[in-house]
C-alpha positions as CSV (number, residue, x, y, z in Angstrom):
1,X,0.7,18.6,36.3
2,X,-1.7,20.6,38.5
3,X,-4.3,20.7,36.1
4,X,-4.1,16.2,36.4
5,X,-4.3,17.2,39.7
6,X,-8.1,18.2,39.3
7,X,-9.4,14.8,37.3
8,X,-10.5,12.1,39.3
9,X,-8.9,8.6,38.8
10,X,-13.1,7.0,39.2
11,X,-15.0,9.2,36.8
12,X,-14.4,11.3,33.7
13,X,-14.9,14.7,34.3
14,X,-17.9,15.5,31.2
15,X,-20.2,12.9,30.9
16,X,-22.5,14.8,28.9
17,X,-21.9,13.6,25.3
18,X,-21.3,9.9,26.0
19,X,-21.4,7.8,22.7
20,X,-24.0,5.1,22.6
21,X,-21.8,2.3,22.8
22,X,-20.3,-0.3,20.3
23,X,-20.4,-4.0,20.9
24,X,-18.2,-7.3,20.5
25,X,-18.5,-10.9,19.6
26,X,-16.7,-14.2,20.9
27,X,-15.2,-16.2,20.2
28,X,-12.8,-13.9,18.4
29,X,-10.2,-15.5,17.3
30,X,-9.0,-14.9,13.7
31,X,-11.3,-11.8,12.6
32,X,-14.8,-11.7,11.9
33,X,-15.2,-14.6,9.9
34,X,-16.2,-18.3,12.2
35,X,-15.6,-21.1,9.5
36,X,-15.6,-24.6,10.5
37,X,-16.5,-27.7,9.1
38,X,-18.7,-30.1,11.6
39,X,-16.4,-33.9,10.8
40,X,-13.8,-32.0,11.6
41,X,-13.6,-31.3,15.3
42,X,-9.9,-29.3,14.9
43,X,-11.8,-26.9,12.9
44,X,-14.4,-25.8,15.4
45,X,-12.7,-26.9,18.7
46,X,-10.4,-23.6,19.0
47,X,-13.8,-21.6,18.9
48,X,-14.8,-24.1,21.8
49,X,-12.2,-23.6,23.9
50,X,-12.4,-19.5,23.5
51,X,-15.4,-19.7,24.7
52,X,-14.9,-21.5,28.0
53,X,-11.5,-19.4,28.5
54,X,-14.0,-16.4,28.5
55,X,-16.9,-17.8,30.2
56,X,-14.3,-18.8,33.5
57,X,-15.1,-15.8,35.3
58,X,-19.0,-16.0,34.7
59,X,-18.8,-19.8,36.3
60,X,-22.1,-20.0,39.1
61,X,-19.9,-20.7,41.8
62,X,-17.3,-17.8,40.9
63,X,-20.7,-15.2,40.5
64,X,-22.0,-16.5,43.7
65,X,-18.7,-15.9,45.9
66,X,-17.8,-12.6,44.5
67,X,-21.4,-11.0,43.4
68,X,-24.6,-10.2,44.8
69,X,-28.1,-10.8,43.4
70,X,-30.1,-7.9,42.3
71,X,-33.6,-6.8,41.5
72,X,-34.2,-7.3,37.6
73,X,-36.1,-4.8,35.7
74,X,-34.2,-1.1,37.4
75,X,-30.9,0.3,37.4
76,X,-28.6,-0.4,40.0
77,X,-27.6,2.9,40.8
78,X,-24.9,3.1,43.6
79,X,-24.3,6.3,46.2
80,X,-21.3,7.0,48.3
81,X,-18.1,8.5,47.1
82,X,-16.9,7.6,43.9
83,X,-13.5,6.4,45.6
84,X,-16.1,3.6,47.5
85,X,-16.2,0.3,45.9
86,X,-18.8,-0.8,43.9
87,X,-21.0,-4.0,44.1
88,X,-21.5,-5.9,41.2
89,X,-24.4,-8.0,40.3
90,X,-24.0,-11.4,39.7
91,X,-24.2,-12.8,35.5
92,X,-24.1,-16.5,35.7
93,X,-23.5,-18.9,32.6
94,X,-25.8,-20.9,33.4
95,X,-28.4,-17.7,32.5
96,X,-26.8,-18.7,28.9
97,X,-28.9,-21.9,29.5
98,X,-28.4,-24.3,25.8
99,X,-25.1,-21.3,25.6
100,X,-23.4,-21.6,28.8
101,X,-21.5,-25.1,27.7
102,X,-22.3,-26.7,30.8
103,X,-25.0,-29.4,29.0
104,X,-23.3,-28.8,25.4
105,X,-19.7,-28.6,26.1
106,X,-19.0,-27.6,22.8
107,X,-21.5,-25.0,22.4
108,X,-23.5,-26.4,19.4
109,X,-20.3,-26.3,16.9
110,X,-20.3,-30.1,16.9
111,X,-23.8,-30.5,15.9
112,X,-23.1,-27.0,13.4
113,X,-25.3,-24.9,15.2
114,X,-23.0,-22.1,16.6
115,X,-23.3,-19.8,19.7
116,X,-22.1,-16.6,19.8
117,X,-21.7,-14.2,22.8
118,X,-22.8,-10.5,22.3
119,X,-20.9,-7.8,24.8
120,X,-21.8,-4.3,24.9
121,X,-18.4,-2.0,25.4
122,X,-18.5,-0.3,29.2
123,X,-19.4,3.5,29.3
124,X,-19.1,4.9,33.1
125,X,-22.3,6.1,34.0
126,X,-24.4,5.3,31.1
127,X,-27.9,3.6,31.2
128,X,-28.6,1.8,28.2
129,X,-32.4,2.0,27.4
130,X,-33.6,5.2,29.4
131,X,-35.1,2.8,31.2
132,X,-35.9,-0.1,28.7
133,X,-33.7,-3.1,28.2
134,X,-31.9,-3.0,25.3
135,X,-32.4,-6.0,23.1
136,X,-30.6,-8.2,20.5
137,X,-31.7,-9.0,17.0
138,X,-29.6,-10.8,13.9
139,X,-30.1,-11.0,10.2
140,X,-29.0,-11.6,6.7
141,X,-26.6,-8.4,5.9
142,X,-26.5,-9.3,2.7
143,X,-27.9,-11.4,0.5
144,X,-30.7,-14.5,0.9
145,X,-32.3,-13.7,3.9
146,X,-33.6,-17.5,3.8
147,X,-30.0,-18.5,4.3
148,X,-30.1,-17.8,8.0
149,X,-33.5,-19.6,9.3
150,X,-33.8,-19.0,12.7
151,X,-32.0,-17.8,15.6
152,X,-32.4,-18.4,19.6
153,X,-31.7,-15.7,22.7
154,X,-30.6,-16.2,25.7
155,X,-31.4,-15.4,28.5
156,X,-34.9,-14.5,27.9
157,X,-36.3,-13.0,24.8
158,X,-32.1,-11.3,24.1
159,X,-32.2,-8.7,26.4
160,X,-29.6,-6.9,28.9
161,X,-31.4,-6.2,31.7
162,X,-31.2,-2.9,33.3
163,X,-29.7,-4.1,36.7
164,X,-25.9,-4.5,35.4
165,X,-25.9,-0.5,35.2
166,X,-24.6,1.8,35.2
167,X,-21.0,0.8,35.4
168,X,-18.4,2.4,37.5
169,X,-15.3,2.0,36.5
170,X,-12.4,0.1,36.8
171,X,-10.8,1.2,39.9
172,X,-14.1,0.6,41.8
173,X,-16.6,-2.0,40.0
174,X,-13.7,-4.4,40.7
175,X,-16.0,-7.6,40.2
176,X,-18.5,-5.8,37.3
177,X,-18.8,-8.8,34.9
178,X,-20.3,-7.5,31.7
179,X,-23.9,-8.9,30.5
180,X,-23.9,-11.0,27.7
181,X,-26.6,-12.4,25.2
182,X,-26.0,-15.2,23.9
183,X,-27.0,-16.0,20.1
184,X,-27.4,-19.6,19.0
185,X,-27.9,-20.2,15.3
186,X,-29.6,-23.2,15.1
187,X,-30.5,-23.5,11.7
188,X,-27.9,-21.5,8.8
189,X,-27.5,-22.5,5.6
190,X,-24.6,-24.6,4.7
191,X,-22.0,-24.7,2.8
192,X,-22.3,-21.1,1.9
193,X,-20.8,-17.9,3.1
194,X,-23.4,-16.0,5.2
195,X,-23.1,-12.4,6.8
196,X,-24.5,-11.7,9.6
197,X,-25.3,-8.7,11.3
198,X,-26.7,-8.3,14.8
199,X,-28.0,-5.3,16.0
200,X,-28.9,-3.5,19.7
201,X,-32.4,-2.0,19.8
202,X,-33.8,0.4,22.2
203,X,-33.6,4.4,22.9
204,X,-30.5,6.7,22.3
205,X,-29.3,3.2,20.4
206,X,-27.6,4.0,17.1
207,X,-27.0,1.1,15.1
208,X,-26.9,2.8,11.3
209,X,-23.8,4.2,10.7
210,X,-22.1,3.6,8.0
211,X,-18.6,4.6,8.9
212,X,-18.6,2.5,12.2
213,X,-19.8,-1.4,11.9
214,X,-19.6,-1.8,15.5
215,X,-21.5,1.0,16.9
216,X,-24.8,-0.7,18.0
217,X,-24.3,-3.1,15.8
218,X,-22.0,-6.0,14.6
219,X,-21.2,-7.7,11.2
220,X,-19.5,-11.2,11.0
221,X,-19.8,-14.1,8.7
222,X,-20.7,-17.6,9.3
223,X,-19.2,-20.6,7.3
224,X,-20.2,-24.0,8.6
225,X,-19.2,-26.9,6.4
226,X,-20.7,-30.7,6.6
């Protein structure tokens, strides 16, 4: 008991050897596997509706009321005591831009061209990039690499920029919304099972190793029928 009394509730006490971190997909609904057939809007609508049950809290107006605007491009590193609350910077949807669901309600699954949101797990204190914005790229895991013809990011060129860290914690980043990039496959083959896997680039990024598919990196399959 007095040794607990030493930690601190806001920060871990050793810092030194934090992991790189591991990311996440939605909608995650069923696994790793998003299978829906287009003339059938009961196959892709519970993907649809996952995704604007996530995106609530990143609505403009929510953002706005409860975040600030920050400078892009530098970390937003925080002073004060770590009991002191943290401000968060504000991640819109609309940033998502043909991803946020605002002009596409049904984020491209009606038309069979999918979006999928890419989150990177929260470390406290950690600064992806040393100072570069990590970015986003997908591929064929395995197999025809002609199967999956192109890909769009948003925002920008699939990037999380460098002003959503480093992340606090919990108990005092009460409002931290995590940055997303959003991945819209536009053109995958159909018809045909196709695995994906989306990586994070940039320094002290690992994204190779075998025994973990979701450090740096992310492996899911796509299966969109006509």
């Amino acid at each position: 008991y007095v040794m607990l009394l030493t930690l601190s509730p806001y920060t871990p006490r050793f810092r030194d050897r934090v992991s790189p971190p591991g990311v996440m997909i939605r909608p995650y609904l069923n696994g790793f596997t998003i299978a829906f057939n287009v003339s059938q809007p009961n196959t892709w609508q519970p993907y649809v509706d996952s995704m604007h049950h996530f995106l609530a809290a990143y609505d403009d107006k929510v953002q706005e009321e409860k975040n600030i605007e920050c400078v892009p491009g530098q970390y937003f590193i925080q002073g004060g005591n770590d009991s002191e609350e943290k401000k968060a910077c504000q991640f819109k949807r609309s940033l998502l831009q043909n991803c946020s669901g605002i002009e596409d309600p049904t984020f491209g699954y009606s038309k069979g061209q999918p979006c999928i949101l890419l989150k990177m797990n929260r470390i406290i204190g950690y600064r992806p990039g040393a100072g570069v914005p990590v970015s986003v790229d997908c591929k064929v895991q395995k197999g025809n690499e002609s199967h999956l013809r192109s890909v769009d990011f948003y925002p920008g060129n699939g990037t999380f920029d460098l002003m959503y860290y480093p992340y606090y914690g919990k108990f005092t980043h009460v409002n931290y919304t995590s940055p997303l990039v959003a991945m819209h496959f536009t053109d995958v083959k159909k018809n045909y099972l196709v695995p994906i896997q989306c990586s994070l680039n940039g320094k002290g990024i690992i994204n190779d190793l075998n025994s973990d598919r979701f450090l740096g990196r992310i492996i899911f399959t796509l299966s969109i029928g006509k």
